[in-house]
C-alpha positions as a Markdown table, in Angstrom:
| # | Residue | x | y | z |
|---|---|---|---|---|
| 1 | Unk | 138.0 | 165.9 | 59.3 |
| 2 | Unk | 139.7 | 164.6 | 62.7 |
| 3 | Unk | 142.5 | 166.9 | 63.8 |
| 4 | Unk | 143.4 | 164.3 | 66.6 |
| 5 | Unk | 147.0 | 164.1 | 67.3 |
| 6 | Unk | 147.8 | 160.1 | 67.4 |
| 7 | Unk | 151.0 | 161.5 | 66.3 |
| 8 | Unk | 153.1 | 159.7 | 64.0 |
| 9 | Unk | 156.6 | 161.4 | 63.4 |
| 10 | Unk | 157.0 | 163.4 | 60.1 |
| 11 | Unk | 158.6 | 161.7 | 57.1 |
| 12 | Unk | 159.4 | 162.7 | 53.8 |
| 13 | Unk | 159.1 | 159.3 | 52.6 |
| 14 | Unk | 156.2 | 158.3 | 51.0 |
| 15 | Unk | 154.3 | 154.7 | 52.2 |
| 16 | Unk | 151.4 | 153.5 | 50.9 |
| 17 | Unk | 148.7 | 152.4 | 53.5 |
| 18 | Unk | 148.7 | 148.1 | 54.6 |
| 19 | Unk | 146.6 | 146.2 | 56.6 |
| 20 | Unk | 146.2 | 142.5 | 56.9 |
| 21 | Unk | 142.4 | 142.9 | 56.0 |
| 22 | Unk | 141.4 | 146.2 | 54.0 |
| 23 | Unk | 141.1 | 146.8 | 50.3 |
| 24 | Unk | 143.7 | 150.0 | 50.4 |
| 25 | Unk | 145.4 | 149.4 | 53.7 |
| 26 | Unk | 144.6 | 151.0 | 56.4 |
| 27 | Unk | 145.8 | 151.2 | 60.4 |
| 28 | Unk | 144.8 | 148.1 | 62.7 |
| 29 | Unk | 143.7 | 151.4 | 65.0 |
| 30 | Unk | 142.1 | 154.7 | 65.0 |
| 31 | Unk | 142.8 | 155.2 | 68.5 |
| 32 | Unk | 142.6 | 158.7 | 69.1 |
| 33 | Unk | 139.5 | 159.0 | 66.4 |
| 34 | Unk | 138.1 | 155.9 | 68.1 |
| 35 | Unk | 138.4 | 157.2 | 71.7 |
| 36 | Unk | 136.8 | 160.5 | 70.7 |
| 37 | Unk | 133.6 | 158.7 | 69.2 |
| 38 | Unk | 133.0 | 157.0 | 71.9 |
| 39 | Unk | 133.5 | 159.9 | 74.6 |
| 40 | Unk | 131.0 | 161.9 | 72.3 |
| 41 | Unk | 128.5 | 158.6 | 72.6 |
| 42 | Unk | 129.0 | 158.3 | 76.4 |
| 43 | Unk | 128.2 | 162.0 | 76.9 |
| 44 | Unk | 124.8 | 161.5 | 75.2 |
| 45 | Unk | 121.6 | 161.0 | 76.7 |
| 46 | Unk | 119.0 | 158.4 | 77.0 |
| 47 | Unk | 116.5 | 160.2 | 74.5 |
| 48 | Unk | 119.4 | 161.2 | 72.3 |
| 49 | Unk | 120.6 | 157.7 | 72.2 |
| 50 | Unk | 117.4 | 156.6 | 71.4 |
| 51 | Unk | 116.2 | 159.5 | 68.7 |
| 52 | Unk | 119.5 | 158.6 | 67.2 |
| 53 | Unk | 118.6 | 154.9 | 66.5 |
| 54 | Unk | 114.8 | 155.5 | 65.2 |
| 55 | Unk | 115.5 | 158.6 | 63.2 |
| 56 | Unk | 116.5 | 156.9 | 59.8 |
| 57 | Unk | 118.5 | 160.6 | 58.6 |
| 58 | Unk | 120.8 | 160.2 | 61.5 |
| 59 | Unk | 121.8 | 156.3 | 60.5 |
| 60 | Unk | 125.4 | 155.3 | 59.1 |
| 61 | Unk | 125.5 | 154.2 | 55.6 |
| 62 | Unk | 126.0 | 150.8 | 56.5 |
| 63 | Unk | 122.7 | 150.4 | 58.6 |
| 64 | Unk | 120.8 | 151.7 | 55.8 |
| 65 | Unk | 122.3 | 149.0 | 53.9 |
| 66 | Unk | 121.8 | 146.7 | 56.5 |
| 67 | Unk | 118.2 | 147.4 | 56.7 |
| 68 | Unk | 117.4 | 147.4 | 53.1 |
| 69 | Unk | 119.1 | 143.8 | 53.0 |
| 70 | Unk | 116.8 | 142.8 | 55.8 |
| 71 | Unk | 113.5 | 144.3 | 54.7 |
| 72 | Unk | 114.4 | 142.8 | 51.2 |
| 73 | Unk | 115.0 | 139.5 | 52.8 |
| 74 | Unk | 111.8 | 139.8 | 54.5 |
| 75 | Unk | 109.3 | 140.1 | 52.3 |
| 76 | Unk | 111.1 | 137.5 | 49.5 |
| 77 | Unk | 110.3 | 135.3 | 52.2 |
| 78 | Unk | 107.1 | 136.0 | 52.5 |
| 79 | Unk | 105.8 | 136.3 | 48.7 |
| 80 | Unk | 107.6 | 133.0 | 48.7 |
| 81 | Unk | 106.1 | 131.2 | 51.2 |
| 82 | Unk | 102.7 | 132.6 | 49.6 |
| 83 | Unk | 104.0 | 130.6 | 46.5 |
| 84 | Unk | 104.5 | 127.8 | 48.0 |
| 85 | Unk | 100.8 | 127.9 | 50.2 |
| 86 | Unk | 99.6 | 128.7 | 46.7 |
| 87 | Unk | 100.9 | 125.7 | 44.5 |
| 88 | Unk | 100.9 | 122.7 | 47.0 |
| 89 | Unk | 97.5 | 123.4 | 48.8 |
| 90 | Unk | 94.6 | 121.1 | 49.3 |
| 91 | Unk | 91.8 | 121.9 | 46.9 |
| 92 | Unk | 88.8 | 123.5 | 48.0 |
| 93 | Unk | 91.0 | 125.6 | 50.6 |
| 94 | Unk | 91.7 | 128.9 | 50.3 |
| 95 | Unk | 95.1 | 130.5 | 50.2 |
| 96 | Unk | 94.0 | 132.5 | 53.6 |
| 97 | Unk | 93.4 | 129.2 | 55.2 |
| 98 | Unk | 96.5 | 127.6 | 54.3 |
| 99 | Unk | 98.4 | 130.5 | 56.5 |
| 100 | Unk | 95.9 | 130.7 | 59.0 |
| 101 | Unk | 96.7 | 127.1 | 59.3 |
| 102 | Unk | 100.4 | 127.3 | 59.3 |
| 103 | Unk | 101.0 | 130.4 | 61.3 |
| 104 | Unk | 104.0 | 129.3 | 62.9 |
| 105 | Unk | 105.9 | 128.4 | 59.8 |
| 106 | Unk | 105.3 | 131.7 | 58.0 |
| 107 | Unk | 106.8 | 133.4 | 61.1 |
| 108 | Unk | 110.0 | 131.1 | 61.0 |
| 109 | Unk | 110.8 | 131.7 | 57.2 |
| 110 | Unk | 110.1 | 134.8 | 57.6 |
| 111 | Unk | 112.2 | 135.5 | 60.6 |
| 112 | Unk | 115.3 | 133.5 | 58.8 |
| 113 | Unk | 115.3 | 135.0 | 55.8 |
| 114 | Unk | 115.3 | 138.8 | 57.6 |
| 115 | Unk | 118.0 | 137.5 | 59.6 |
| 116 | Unk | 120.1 | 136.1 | 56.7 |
| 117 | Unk | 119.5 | 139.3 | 55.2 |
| 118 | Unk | 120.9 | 141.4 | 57.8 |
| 119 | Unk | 124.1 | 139.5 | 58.0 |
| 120 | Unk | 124.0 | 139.8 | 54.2 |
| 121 | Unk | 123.3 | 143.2 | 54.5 |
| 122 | Unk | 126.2 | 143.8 | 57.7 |
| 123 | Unk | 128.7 | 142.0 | 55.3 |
| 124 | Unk | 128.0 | 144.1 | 52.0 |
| 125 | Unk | 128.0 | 147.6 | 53.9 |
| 126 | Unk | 131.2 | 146.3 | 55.5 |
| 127 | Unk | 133.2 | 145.5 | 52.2 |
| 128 | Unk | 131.2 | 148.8 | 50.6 |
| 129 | Unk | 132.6 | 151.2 | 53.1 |
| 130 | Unk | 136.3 | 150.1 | 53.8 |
| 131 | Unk | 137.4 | 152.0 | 50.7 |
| 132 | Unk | 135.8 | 154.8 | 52.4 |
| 133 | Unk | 136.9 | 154.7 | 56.1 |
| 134 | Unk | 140.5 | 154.0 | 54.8 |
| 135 | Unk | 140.0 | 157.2 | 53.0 |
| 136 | Unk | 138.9 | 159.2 | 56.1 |
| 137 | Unk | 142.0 | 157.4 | 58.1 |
| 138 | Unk | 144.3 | 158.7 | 55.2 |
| 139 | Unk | 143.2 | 162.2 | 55.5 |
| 140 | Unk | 143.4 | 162.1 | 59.4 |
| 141 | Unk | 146.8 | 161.3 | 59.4 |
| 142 | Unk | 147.8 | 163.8 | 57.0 |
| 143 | Unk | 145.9 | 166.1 | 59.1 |
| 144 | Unk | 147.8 | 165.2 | 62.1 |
| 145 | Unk | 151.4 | 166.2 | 59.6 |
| 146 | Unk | 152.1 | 162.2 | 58.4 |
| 147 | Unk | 152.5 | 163.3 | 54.5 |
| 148 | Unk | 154.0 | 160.2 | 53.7 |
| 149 | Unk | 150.9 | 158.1 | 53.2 |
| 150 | Unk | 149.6 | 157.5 | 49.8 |
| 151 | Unk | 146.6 | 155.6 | 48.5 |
| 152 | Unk | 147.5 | 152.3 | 46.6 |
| 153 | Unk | 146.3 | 152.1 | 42.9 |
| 154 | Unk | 142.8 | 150.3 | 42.4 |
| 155 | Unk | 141.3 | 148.5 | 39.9 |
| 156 | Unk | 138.0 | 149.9 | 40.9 |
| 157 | Unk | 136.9 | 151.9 | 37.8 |
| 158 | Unk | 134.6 | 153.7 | 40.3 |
| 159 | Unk | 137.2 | 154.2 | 43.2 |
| 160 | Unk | 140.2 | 155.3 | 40.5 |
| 161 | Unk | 139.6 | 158.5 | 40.0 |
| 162 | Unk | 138.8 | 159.4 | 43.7 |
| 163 | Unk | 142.2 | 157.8 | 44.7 |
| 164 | Unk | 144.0 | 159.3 | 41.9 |
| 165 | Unk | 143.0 | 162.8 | 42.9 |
| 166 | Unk | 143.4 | 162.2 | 46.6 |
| 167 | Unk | 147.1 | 160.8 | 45.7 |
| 168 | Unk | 147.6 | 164.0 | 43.3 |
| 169 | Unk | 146.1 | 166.6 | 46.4 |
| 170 | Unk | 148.6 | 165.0 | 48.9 |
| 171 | Unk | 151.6 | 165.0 | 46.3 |
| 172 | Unk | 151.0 | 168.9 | 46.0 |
| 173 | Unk | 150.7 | 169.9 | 49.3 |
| 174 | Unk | 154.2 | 167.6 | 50.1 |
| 175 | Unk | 155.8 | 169.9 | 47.6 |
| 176 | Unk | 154.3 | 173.3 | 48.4 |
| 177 | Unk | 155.5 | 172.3 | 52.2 |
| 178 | Unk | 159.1 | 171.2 | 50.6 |
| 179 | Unk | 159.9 | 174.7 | 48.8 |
| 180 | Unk | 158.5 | 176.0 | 52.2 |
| 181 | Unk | 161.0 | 174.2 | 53.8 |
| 182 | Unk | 163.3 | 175.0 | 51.5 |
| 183 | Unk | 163.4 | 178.3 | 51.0 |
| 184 | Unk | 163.1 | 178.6 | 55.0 |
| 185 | Unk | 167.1 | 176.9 | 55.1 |
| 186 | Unk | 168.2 | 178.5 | 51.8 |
| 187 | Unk | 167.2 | 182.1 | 53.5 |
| 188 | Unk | 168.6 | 181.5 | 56.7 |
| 189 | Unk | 172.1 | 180.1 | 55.1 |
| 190 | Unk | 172.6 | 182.8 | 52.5 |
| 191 | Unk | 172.5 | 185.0 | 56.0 |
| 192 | Unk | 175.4 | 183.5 | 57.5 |
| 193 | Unk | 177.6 | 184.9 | 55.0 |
| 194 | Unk | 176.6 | 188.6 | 55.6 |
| 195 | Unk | 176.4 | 188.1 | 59.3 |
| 196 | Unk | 179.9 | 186.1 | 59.8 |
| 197 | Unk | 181.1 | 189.6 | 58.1 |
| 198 | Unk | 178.9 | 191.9 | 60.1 |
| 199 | Unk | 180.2 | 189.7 | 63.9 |
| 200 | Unk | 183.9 | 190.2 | 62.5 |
| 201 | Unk | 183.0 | 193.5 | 62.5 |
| 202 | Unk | 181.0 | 194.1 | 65.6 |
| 203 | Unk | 184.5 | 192.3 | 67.3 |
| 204 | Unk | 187.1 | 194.4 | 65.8 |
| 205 | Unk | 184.9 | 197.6 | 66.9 |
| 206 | Unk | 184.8 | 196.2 | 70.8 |
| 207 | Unk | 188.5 | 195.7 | 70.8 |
| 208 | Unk | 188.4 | 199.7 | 70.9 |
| 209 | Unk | 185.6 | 200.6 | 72.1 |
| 210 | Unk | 187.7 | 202.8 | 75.0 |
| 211 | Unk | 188.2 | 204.8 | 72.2 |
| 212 | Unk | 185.0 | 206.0 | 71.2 |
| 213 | Unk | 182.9 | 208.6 | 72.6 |
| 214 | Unk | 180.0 | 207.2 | 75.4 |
| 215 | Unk | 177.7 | 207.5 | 72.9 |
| 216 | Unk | 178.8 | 205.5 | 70.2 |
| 217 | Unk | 179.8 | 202.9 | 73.4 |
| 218 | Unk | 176.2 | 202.5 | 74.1 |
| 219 | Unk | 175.2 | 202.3 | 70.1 |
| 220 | Unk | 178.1 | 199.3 | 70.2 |
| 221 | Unk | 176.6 | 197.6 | 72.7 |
| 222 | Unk | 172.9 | 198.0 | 71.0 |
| 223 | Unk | 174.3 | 196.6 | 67.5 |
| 224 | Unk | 176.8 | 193.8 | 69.7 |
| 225 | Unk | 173.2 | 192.6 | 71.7 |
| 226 | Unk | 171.5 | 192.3 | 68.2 |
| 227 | Unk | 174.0 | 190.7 | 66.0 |
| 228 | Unk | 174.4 | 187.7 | 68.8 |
| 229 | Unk | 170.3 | 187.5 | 68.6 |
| 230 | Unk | 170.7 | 187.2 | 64.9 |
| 231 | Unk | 172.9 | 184.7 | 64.8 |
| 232 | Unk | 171.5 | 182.5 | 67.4 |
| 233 | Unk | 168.0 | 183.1 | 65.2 |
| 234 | Unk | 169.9 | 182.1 | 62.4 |
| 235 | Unk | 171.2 | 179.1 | 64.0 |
| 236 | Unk | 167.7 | 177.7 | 65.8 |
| 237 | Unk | 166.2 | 178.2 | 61.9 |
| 238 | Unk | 168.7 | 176.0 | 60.1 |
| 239 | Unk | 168.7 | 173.5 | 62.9 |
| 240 | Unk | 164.9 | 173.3 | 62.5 |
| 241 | Unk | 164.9 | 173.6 | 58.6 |
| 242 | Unk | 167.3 | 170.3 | 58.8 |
| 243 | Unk | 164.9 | 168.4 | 61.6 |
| 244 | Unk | 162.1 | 169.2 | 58.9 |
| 245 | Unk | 164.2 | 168.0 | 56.3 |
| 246 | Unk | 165.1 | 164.7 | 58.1 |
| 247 | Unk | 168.8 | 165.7 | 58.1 |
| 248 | Unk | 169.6 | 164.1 | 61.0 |
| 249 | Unk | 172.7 | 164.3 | 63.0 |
| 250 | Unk | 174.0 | 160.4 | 63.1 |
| 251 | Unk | 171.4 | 157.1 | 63.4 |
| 252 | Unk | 169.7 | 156.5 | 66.7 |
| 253 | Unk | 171.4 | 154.7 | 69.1 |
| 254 | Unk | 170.4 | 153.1 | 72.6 |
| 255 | Unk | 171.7 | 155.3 | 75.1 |
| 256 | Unk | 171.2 | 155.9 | 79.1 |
| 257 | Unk | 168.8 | 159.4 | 80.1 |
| 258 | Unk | 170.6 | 160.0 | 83.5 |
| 259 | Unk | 174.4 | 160.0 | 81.2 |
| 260 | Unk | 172.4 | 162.4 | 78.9 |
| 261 | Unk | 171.0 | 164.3 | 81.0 |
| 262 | Unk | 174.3 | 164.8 | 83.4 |
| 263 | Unk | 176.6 | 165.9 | 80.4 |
| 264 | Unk | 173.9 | 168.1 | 79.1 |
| 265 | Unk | 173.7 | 169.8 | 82.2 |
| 266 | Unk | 177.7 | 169.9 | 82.4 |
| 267 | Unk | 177.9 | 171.5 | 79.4 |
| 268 | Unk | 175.7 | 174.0 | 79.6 |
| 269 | Unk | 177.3 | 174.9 | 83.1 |
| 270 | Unk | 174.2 | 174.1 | 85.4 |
| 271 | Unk | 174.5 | 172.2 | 88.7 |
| 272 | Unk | 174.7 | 168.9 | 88.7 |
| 273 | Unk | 172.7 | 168.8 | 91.9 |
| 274 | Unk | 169.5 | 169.9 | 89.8 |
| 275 | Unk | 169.3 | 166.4 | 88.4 |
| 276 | Unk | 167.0 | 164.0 | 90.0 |
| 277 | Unk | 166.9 | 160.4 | 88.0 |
| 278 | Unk | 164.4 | 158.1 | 90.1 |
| 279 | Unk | 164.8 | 155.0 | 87.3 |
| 280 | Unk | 167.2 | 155.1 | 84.4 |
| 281 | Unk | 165.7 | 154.4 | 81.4 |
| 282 | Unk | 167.1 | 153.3 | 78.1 |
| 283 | Unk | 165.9 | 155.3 | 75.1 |
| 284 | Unk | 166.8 | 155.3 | 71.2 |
| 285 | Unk | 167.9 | 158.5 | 69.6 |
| 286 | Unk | 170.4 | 160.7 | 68.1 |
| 287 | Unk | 172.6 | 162.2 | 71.2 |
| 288 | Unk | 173.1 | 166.0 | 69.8 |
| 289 | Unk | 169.9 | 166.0 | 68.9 |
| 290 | Unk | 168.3 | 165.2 | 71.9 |
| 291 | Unk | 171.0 | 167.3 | 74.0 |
| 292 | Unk | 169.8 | 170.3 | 71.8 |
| 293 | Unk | 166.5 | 170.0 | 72.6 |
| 294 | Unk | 166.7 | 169.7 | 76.6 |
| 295 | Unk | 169.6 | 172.5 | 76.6 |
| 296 | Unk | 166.8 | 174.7 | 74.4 |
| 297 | Unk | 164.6 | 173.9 | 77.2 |
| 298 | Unk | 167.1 | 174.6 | 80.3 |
| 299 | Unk | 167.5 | 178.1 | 78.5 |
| 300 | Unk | 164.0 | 179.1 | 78.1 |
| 301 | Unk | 163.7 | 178.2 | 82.1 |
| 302 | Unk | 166.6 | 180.3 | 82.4 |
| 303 | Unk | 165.5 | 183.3 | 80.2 |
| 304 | Unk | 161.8 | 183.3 | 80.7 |
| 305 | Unk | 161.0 | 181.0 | 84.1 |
| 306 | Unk | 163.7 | 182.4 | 86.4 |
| 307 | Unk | 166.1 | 180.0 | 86.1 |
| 308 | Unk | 165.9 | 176.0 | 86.6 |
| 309 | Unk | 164.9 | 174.5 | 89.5 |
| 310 | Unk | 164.9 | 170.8 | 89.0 |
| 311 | Unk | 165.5 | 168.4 | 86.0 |
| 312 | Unk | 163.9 | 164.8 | 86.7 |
| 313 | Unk | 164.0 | 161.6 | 84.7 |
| 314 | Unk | 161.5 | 158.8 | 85.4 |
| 315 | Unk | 159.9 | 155.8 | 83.9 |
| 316 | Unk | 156.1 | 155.8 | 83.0 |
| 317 | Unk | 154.9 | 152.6 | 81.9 |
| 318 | Unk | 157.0 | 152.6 | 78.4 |
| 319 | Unk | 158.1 | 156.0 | 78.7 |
| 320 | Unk | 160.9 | 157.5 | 79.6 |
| 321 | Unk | 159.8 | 160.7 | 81.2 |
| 322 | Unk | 161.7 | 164.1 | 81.4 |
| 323 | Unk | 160.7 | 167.0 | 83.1 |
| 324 | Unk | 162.4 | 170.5 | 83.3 |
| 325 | Unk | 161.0 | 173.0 | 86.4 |
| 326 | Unk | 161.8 | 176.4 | 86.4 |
| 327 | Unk | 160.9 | 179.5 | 89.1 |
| 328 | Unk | 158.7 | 181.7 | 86.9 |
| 329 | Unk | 155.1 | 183.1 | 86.5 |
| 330 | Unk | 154.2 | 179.4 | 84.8 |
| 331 | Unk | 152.3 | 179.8 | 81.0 |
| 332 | Unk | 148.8 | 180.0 | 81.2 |
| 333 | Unk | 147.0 | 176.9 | 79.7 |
| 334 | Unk | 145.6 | 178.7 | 76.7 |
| 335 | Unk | 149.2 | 178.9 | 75.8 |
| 336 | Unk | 150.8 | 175.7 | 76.4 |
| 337 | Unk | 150.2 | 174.2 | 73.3 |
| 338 | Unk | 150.3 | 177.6 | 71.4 |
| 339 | Unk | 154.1 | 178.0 | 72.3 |
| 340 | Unk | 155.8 | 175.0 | 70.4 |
| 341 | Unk | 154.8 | 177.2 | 67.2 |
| 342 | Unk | 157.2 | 179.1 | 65.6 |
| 343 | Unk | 158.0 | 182.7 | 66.8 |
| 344 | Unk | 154.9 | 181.9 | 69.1 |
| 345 | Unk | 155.7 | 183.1 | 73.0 |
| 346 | Unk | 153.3 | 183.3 | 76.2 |
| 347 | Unk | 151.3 | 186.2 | 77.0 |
| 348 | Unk | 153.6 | 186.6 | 80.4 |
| 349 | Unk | 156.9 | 186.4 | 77.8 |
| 350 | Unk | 159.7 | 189.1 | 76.9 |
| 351 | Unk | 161.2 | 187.0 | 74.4 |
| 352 | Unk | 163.3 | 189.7 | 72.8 |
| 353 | Unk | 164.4 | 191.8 | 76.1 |
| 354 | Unk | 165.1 | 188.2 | 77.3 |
| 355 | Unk | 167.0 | 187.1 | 74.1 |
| 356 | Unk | 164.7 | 184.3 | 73.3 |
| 357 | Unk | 164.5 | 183.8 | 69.3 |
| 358 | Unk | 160.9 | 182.3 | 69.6 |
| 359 | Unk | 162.1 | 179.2 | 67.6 |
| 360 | Unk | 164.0 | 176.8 | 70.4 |
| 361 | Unk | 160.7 | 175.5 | 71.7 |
| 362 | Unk | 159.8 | 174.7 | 68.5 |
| 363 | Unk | 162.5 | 173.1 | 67.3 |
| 364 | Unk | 162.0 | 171.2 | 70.9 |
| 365 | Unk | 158.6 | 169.6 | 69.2 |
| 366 | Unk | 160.3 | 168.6 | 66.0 |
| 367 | Unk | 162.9 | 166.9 | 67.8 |
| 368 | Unk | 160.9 | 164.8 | 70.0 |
| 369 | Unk | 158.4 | 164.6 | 67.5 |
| 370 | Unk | 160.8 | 162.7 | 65.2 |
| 371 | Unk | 162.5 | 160.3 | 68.3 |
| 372 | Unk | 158.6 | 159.3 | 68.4 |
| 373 | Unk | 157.6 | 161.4 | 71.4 |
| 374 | Unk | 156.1 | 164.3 | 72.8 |
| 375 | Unk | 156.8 | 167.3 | 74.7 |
| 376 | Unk | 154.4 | 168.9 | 77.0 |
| 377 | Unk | 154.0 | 172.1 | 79.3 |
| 378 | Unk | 152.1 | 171.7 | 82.0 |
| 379 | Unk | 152.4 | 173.6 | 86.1 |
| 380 | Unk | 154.6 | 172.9 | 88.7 |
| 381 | Unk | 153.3 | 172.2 | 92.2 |
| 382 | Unk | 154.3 | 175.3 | 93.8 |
| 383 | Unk | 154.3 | 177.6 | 91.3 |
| 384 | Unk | 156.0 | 177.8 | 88.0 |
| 385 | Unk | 156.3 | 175.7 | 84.9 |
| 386 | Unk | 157.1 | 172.0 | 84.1 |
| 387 | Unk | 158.3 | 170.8 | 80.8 |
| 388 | Unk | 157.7 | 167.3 | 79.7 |
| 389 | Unk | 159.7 | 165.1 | 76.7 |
| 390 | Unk | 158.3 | 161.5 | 76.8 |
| 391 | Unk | 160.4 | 159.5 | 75.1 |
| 392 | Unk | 159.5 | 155.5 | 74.4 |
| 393 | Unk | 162.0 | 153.5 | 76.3 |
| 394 | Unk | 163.7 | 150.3 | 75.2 |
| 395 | Unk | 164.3 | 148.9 | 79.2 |
């Protein structure tokens, strides 16, 4: 199964597959799927190309349909044209005669009737296997987290039952994902409760902590420095659990990535001067949202890359292009795409002695992911780390 990661944005709602021209549906592209088959066929050899088209166990269902139509074709043609050399032949000539005499006929009829087969044959493996590649399209964009797409019903008694179960597989794994999802927000609210109570707590204590003993001062400061990283852990859970759950904060609107950028920056009392917008660019999305997600990533740069040391907005192509540079070590690159896991940190990272909850990156990719972008982690000339979101722009 492809794992390629064409990514379409996680929905809960469920959508049947459509195309203008296939039998379930389907996508008018495979791109990613597409672009890797044909890297894999450029990187083959001559000999390979060649074993790969004579070796009849290495050809797609379709040629072997295509052949057979051919081959069939072929010799109907020929035990025709026999026929015919047979029945309207002068007498006293023999049938070997009659094609020794006619040589360039039998080729022709012969060479039509493969030819007509083949298209025959190309045609037929065509309508045989689009049930099947819609299939395979299905299951690689569940693969890549879309579990909104469905099969259609079919009238095909033989195709039913394999759409039926693929439907029923998909509709289970949506729901074992939901109570996942589920219990991840229920969990994380029925904490707030105890740890509201346990902060109030933790306050009234610091309001005397002259009184107590040095000792118990430094056990207050140990219990102060853990209740805040619970809470902020509580906080980065439920505000993923509801980016999961497609409980968004307001519809998406047009708005301008420098103005984001610049109150996001105020807010979170960095210098404007870090900002660097080259060309505005328009973008659709829900504002607190997308301010989260670049304040999550201004922090980590602060906590883990030694603070920020440029935030720049640019336009590539249809993109609208934001990158956050920090001062630190950098990730290595068999971490950059492990990190926008859950509770997943880079092998250079102090995430707790830092105060990291090891769920803001994450929440970072669901964000994006769900404004129909990406984020990336890449290094920065120089030294240090660069954090992409790629947003699509309106203008």
């Amino acid at each position: 199964m492809c794992t390629c990661a064409d990514c379409a944005p996680r929905s809960s709602a469920i959508r049947p597959i459509r195309a203008s021209s296939s039998r379930y549906g389907g996508w008018a592209t495979g791109s990613t799927c597409n672009a890797e088959r044909a890297a894999h066929r450029r990187s083959m050899t001559n000999a390979e190309r060649v074993r790969t088209r004579l070796d009849p166990g290495l050809w797609s269902l379709r040629g072997r349909v295509t052949i057979a139509f051919a081959a069939t074709s072929g010799l109907m043609s020929l035990a025709l044209v026999l026929l015919v050399f047979a029945r309207l032949g002068e007498d006293g000539v023999t049938l070997g005669q009659r094609v020794v005499n006619r040589p360039v006929l039998l080729v022709c009829c012969a060479l039509v009737a493969t030819l007509f087969g083949g298209a025959v044959g190309v045609w037929v493996g065509r309508r045989v296997l689009r049930p099947l590649r819609d299939v395979a399209e299905a299951a690689a964009r569940i693969a890549s987290g879309d579990l909104g797409i469905r099969l259609p019903d079919t009238h095909d008694q033989d195709l039913a039952s394999t759409v039926d179960s693929f439907n029923r597989m998909v509709d289970s794994l949506q729901r074992r994902i939901d109570r996942e999802h589920r219990l991840f927000g229920d969990v994380s609210h029925e904490l707030r409760t105890p740890l509201t109570t346990l902060t109030a707590s933790v306050e009234v204590m610091n309001k005397h902590r002259d009184d107590l003993p040095e000792r118990s001062r430094r056990a207050l400061e140990l219990v102060t420095a853990e209740v805040d990283h619970l809470r902020r852990l509580l906080d980065d859970l439920l505000a993923l659990a509801r980016v999961e759950a497609g409980m968004h904060h307001g519809d998406a609107d047009p708005m301008s990535v420098r103005d984001l950028l610049t109150h996001t920056l105020r807010d979170s009392r960095h210098p404007a001067e870090l900002l660097s917008v080259t060309e505005d660019v328009i973008v659709r999305g829900r504002k607190l949202e997308l301010e989260r997600a670049v304040v999550n990533l201004l922090e980590n740069a602060d906590r883990h890359g030694g603070g920020v040391v440029a935030v720049t907005v640019r336009r590539e192509g249809d993109e609208a292009v934001i990158a956050v540079d920090d001062a630190g070590p950098g990730v290595p690159p068999a971490d950059r795409d492990r990190i926008f896991e859950r509770f997943a940190t880079a092998r250079t990272s102090r995430r707790k002695a830092d105060g990291g909850t090891g769920i803001g990156l994450a929440l970072v990719a669901e964000t994006v992911a769900t404004h129909q972008g990406r984020v990336e982690c890449g290094a920065r000339p120089g030294g240090g780390a660069r954090f992409t979101i790629r947003l699509p722009a309106i203008y």
